[in-house]
LUMDREN-340579 format. One record per atom (N, C-alpha, C, O): residue number from 0; x, y negated, z. Coordinates in nm, 3 decimals. Example, Ala and Ser with C-alpha at 12.3 -4.5 7.8 and 13.67 -1.06 7.14 Angstrom:
<pts>
+-----+---------+---------+---------+
!  nr !       u !       v !       w !
+-----+---------+---------+---------+
!   0 !   1.319 !   0.569 !   0.780 !
!   0 !   1.230 !   0.450 !   0.780 !
!   0 !   1.320 !   0.330 !   0.780 !
!   0 !   1.424 !   0.332 !   0.846 !
!   1 !   1.285 !   0.225 !   0.708 !
!   1 !   1.367 !   0.106 !   0.714 !
!   1 !   1.290 !  -0.003 !   0.787 !
!   1 !   1.341 !  -0.114 !   0.804 !
+-----+---------+---------+---------+
</pts>
This chain:
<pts>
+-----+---------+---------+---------+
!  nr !       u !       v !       w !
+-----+---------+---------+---------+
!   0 !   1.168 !   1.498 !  -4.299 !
!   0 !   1.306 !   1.470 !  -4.265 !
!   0 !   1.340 !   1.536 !  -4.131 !
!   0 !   1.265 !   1.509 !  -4.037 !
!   1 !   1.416 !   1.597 !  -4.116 !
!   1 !   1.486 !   1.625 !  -4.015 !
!   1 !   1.543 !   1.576 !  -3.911 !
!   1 !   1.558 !   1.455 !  -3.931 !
!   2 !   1.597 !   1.616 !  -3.775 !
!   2 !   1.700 !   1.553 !  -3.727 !
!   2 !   1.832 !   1.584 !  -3.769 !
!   2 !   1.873 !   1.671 !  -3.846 !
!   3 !   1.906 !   1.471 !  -3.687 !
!   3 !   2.041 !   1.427 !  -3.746 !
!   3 !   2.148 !   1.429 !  -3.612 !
!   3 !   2.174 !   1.336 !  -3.536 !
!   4 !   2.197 !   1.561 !  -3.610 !
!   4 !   2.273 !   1.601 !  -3.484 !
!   4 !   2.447 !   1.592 !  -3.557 !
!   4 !   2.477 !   1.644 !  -3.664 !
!   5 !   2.526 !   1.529 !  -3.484 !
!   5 !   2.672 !   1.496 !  -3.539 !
!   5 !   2.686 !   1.456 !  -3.706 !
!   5 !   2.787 !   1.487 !  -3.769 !
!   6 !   2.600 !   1.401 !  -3.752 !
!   6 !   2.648 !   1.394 !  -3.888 !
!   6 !   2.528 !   1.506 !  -3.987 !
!   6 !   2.514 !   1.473 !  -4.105 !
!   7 !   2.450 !   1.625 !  -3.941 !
!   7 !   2.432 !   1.736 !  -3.992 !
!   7 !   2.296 !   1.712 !  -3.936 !
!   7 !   2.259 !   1.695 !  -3.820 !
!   8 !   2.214 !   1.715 !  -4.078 !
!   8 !   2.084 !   1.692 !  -4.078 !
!   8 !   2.000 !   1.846 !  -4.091 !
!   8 !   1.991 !   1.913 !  -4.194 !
!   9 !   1.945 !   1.875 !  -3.961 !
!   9 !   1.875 !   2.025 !  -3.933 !
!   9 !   1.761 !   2.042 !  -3.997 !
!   9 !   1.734 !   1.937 !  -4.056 !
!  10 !   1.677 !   2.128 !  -4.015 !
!  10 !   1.579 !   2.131 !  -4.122 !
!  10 !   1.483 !   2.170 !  -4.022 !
!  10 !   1.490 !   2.276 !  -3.960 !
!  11 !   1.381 !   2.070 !  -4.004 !
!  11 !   1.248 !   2.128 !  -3.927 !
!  11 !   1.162 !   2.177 !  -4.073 !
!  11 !   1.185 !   2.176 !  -4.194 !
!  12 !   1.048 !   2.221 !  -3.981 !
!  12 !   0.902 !   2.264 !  -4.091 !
!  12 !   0.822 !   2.131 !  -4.061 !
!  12 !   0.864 !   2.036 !  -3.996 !
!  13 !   0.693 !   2.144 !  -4.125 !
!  13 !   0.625 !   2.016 !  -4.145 !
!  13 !   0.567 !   1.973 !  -3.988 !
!  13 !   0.496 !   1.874 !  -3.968 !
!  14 !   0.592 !   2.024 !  -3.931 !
!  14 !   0.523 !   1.994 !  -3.783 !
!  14 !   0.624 !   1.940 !  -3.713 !
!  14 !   0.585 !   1.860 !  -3.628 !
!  15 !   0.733 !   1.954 !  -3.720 !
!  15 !   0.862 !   1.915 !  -3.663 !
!  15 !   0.978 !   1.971 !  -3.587 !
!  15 !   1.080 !   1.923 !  -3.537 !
!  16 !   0.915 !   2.119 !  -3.598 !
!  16 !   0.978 !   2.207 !  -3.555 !
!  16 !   1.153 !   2.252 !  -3.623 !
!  16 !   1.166 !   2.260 !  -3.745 !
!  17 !   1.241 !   2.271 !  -3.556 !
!  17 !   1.355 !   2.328 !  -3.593 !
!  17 !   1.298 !   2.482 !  -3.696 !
!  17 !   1.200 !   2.550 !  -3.665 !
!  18 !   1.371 !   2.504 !  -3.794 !
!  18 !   1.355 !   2.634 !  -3.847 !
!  18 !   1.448 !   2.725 !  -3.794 !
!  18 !   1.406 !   2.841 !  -3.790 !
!  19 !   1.588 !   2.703 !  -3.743 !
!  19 !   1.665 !   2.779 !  -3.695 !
!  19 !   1.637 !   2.713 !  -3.514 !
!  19 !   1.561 !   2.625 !  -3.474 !
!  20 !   1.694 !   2.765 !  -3.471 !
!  20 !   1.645 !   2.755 !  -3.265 !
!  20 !   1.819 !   2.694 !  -3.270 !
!  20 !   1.917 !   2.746 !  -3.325 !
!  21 !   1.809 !   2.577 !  -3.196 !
!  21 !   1.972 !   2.551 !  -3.185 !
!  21 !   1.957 !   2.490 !  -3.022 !
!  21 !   1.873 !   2.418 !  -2.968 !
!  22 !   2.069 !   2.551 !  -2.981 !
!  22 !   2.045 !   2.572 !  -2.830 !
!  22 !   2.127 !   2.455 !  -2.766 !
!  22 !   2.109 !   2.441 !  -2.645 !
!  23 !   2.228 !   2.357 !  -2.836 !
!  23 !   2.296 !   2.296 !  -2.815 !
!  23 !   2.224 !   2.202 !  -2.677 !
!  23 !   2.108 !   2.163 !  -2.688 !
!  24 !   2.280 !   2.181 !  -2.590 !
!  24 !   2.207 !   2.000 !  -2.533 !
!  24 !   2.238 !   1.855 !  -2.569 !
!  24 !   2.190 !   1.757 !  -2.513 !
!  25 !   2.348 !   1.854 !  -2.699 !
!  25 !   2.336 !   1.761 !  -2.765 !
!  25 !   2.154 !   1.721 !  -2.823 !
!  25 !   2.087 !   1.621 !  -2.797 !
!  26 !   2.120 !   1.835 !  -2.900 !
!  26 !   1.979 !   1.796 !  -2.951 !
!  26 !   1.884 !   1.751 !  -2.899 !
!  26 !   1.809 !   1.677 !  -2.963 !
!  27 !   1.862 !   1.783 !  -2.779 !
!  27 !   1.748 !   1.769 !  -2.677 !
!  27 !   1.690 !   1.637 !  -2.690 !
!  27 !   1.584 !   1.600 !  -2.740 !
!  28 !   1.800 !   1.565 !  -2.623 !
!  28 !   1.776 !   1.385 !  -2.650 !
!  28 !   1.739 !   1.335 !  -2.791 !
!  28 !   1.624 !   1.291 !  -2.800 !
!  29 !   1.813 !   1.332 !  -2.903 !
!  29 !   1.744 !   1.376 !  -3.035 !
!  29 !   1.582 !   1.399 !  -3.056 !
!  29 !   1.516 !   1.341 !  -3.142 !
!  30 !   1.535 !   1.485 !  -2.971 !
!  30 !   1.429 !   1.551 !  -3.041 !
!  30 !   1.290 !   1.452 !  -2.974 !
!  30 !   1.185 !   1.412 !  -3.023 !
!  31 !   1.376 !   1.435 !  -2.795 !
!  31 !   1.284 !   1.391 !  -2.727 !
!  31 !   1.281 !   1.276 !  -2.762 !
!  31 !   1.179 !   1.230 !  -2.710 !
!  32 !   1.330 !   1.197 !  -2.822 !
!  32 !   1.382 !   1.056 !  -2.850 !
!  32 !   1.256 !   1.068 !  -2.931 !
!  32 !   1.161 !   1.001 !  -2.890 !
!  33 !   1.236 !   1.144 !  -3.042 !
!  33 !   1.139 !   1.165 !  -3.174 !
!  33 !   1.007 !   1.167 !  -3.100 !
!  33 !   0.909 !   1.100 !  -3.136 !
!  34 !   1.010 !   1.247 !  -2.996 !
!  34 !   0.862 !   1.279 !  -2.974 !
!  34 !   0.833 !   1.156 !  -2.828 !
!  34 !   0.735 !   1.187 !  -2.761 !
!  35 !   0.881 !   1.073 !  -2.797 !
!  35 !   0.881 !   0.942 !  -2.733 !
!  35 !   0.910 !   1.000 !  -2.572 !
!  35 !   0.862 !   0.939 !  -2.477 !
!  36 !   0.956 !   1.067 !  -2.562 !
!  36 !   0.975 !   1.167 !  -2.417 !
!  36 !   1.117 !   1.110 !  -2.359 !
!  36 !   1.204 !   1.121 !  -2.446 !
!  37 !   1.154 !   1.068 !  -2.268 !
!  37 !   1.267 !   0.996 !  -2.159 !
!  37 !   1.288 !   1.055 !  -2.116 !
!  37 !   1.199 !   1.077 !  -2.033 !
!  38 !   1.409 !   1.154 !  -2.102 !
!  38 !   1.440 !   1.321 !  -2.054 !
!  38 !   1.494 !   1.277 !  -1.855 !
!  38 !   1.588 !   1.205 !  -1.821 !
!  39 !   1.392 !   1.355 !  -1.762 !
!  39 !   1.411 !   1.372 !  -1.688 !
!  39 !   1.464 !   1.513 !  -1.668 !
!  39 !   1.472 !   1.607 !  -1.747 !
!  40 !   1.514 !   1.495 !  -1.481 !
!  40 !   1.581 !   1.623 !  -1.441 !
!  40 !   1.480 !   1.780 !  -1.448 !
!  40 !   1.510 !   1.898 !  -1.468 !
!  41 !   1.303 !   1.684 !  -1.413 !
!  41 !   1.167 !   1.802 !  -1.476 !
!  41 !   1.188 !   1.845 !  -1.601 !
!  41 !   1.189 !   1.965 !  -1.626 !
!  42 !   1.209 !   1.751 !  -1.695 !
!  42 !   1.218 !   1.806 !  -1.826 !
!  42 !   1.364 !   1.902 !  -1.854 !
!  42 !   1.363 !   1.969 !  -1.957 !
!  43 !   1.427 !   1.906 !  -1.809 !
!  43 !   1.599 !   1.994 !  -1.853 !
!  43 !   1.538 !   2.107 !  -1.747 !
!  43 !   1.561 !   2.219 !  -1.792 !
!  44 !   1.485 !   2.109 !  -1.654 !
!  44 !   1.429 !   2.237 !  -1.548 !
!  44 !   1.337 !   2.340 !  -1.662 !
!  44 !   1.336 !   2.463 !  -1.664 !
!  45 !   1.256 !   2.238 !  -1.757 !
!  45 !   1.118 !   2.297 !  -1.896 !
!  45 !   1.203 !   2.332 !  -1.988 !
!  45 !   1.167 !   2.433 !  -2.050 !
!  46 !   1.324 !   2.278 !  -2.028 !
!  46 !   1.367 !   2.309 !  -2.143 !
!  46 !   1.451 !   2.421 !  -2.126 !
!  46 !   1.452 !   2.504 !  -2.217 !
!  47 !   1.551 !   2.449 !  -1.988 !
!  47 !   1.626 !   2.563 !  -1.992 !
!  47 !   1.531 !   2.658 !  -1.950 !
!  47 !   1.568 !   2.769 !  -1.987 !
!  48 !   1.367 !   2.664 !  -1.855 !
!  48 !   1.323 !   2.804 !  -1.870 !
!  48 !   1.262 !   2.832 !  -1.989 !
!  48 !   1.210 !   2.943 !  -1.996 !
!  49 !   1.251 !   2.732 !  -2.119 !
!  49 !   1.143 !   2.785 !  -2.245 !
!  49 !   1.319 !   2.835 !  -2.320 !
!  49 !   1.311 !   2.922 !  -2.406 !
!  50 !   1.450 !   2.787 !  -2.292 !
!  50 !   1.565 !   2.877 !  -2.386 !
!  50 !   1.583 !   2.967 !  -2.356 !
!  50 !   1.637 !   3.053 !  -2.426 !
!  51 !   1.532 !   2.985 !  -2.203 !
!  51 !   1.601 !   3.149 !  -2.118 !
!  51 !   1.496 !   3.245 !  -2.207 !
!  51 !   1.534 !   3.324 !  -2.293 !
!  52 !   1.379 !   3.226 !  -2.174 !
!  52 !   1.210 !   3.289 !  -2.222 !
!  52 !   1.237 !   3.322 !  -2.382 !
!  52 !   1.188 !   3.426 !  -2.425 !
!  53 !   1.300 !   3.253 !  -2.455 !
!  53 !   1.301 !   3.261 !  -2.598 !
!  53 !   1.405 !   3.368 !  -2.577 !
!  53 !   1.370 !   3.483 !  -2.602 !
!  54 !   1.558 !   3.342 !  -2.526 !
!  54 !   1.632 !   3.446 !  -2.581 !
!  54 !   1.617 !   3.560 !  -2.527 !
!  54 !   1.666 !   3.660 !  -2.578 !
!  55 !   1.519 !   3.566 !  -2.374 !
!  55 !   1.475 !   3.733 !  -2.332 !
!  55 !   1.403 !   3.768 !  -2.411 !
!  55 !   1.426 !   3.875 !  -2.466 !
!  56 !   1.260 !   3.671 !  -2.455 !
!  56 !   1.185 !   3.772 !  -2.520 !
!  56 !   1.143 !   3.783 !  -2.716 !
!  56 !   1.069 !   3.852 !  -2.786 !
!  57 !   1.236 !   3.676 !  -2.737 !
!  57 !   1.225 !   3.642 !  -2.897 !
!  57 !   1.126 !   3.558 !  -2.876 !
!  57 !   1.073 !   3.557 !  -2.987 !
!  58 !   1.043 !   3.461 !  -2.786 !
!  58 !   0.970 !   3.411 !  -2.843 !
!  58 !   0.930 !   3.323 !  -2.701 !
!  58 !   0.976 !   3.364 !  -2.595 !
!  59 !   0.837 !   3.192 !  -2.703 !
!  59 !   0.839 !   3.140 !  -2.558 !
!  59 !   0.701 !   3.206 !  -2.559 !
!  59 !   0.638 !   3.273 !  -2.642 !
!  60 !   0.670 !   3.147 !  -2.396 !
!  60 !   0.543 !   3.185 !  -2.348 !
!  60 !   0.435 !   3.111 !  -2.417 !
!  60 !   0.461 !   3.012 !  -2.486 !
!  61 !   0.302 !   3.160 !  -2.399 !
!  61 !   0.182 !   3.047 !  -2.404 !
!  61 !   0.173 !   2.974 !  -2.274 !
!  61 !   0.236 !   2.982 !  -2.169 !
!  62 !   0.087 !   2.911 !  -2.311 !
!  62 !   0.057 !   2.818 !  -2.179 !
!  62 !   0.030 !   2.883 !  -2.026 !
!  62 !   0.097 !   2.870 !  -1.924 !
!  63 !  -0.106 !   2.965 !  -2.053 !
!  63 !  -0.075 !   3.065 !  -1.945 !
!  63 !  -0.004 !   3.113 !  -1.878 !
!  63 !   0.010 !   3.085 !  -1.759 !
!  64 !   0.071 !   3.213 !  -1.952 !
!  64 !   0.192 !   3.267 !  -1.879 !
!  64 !   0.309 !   3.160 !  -1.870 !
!  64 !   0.395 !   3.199 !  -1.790 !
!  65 !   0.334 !   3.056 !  -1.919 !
!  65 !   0.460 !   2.956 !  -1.849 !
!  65 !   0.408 !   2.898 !  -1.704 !
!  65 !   0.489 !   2.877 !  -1.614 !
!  66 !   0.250 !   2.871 !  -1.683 !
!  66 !   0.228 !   2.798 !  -1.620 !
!  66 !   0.243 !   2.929 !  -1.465 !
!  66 !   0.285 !   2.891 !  -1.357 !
!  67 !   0.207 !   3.049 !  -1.485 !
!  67 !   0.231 !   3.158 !  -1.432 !
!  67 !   0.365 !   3.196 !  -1.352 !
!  67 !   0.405 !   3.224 !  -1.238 !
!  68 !   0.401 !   3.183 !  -1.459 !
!  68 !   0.601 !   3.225 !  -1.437 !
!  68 !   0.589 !   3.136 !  -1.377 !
!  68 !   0.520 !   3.154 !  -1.277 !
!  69 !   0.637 !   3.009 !  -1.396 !
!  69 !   0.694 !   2.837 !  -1.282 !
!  69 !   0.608 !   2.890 !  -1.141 !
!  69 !   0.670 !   2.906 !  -1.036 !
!  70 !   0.476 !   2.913 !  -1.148 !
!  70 !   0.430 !   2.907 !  -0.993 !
!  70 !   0.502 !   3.004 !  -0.952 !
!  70 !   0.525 !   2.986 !  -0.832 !
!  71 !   0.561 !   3.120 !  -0.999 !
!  71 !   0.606 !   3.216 !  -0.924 !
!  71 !   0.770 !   3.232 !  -0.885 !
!  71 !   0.827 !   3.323 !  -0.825 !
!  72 !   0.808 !   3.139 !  -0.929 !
!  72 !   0.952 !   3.080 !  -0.987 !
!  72 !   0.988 !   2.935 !  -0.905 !
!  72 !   1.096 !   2.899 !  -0.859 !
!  73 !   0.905 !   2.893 !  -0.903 !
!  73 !   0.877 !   2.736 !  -0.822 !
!  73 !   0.772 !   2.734 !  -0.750 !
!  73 !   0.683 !   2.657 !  -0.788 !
!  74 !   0.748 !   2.811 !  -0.635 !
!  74 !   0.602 !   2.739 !  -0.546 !
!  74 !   0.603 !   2.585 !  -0.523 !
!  74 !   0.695 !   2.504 !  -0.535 !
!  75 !   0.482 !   2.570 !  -0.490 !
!  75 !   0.447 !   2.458 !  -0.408 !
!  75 !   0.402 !   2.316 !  -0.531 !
!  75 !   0.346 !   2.209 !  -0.508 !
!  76 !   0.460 !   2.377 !  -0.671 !
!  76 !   0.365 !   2.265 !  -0.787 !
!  76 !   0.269 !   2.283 !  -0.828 !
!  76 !   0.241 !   2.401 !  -0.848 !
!  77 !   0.194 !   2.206 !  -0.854 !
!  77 !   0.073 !   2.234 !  -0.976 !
!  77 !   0.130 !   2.212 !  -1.098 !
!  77 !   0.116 !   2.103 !  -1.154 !
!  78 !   0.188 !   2.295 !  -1.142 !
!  78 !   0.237 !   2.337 !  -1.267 !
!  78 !   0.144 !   2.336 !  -1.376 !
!  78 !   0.190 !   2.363 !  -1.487 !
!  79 !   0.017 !   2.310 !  -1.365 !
!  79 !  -0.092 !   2.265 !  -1.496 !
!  79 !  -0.054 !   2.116 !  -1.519 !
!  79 !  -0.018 !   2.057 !  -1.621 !
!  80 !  -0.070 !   2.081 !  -1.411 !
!  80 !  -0.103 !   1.944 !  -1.407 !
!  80 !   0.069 !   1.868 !  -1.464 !
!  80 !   0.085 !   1.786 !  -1.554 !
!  81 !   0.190 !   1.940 !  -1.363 !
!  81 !   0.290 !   1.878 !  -1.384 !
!  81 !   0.316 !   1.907 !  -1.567 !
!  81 !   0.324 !   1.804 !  -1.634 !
!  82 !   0.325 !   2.002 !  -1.621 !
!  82 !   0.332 !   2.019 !  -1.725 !
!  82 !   0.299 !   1.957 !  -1.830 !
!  82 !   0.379 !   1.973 !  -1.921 !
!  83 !   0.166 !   1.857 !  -1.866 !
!  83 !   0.082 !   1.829 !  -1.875 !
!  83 !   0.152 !   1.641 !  -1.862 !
!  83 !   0.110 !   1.554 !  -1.938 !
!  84 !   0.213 !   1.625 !  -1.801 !
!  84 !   0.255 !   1.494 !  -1.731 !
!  84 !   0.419 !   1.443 !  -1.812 !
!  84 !   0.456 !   1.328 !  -1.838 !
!  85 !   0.501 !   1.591 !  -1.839 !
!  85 !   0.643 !   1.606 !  -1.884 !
!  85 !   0.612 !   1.625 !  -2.017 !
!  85 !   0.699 !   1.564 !  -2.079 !
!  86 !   0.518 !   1.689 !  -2.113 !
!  86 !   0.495 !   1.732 !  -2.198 !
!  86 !   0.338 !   1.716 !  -2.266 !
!  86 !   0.275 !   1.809 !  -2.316 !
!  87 !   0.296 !   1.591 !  -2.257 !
!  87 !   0.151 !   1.561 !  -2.314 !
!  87 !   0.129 !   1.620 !  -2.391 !
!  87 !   0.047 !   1.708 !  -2.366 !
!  88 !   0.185 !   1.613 !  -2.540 !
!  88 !   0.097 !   1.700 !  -2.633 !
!  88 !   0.119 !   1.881 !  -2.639 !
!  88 !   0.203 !   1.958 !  -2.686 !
!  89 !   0.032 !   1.890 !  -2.586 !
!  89 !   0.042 !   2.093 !  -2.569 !
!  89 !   0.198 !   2.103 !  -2.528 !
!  89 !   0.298 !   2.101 !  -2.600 !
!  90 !   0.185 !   2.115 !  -2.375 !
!  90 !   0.300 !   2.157 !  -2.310 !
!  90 !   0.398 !   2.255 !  -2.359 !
!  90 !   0.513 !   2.231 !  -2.395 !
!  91 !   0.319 !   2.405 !  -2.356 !
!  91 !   0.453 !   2.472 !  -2.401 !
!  91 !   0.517 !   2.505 !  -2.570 !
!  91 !   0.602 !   2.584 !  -2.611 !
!  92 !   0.410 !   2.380 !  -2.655 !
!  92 !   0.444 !   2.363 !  -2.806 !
!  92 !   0.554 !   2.277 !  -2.827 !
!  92 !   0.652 !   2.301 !  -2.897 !
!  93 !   0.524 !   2.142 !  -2.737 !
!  93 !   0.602 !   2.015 !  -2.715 !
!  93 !   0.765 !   2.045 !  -2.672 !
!  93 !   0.872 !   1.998 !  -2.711 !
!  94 !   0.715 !   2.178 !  -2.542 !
!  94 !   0.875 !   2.149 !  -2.454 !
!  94 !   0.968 !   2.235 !  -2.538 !
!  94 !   1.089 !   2.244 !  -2.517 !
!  95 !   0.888 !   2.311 !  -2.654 !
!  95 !   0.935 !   2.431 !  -2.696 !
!  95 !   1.029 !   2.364 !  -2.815 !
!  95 !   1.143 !   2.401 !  -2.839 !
!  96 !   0.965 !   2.265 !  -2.879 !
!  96 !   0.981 !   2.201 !  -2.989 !
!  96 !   1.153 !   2.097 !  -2.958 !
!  96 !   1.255 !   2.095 !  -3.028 !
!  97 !   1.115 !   2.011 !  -2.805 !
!  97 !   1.196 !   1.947 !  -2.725 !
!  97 !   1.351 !   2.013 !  -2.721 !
!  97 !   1.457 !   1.958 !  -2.752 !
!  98 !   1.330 !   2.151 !  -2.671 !
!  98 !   1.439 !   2.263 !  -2.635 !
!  98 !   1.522 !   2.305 !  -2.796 !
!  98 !   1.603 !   2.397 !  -2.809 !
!  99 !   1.493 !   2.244 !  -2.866 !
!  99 !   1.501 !   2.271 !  -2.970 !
!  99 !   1.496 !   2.466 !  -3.047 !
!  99 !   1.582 !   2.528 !  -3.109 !
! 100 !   1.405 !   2.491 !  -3.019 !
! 100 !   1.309 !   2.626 !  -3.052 !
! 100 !   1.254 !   2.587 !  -3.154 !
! 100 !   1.248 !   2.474 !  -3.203 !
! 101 !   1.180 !   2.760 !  -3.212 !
! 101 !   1.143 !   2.698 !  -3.324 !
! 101 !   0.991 !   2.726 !  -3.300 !
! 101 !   0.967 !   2.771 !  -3.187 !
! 102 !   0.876 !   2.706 !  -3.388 !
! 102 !   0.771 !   2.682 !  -3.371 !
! 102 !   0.682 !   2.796 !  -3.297 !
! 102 !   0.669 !   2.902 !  -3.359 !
! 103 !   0.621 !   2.786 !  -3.175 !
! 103 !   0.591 !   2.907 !  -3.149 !
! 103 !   0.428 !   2.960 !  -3.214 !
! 103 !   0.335 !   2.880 !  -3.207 !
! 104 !   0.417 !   3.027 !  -3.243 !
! 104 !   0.327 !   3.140 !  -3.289 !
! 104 !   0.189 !   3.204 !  -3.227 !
! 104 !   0.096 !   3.246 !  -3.296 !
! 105 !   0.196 !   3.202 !  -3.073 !
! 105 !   0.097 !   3.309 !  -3.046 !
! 105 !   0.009 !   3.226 !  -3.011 !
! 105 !   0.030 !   3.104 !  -3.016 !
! 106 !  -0.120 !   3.285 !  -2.965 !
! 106 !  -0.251 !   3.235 !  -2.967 !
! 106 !  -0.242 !   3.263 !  -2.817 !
! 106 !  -0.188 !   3.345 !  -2.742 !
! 107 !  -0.328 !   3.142 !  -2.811 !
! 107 !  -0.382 !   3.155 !  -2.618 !
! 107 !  -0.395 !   3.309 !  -2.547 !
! 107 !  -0.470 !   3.396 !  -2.591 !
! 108 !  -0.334 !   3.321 !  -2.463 !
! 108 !  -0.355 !   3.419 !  -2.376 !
! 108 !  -0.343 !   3.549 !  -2.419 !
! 108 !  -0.418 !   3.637 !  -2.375 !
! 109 !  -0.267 !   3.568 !  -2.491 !
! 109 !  -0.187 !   3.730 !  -2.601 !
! 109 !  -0.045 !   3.694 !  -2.608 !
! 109 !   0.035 !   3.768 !  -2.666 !
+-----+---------+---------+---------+
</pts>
């Protein structure tokens, strides 16, 4: 089953992923609601750099390189750790999933 944004039930895949990427911030709360996540001002900071990352590069980062980009983008966090804290299950699968993106694809560190 899907979520249920205005009336209009979106079609994830079996993991829970959106099949189409819907960028709205209606969904967000929606999604995070699903995955038990209480949307802080950290989390809308994760979700607009994994929409920016998707529409520059067709696709979000792995873990690596998000945790990369933020230090270089945001000094002064531990961006493993904070990540990790906003996004328990596999950070940049979770926030990606959250942002309402669709399932990302690549393998560790490629």
């Amino acid at each position: 089953m899907g979520y249920v944004l205005n009336g209009e039930e979106l079609e994830v895949d079996d993991d829970g992923f959106l099949l189409e990427a819907n960028f709205s911030d209606e969904i967000v709360p929606v999604i995070a609601e699903a995955e038990g996540i209480t949307l802080t001002d950290e989390h809308w900071q994760i979700i607009n750099y994994m929409r920016r990352k998707y529409q520059e590069d067709g696709h979000t980062p792995n873990f690596r390189n998000m945790v990369a980009e933020l230090d270089e983008e945001i000094e002064g966090m531990d961006w493993k750790k904070k990540l990790y804290e906003l996004f328990p299950l596999q950070p940049n699968r979770q926030a990606a999933k959250v942002a309402g993106l669709t399932k990302p694809f690549g393998k560790g560190g490629y």
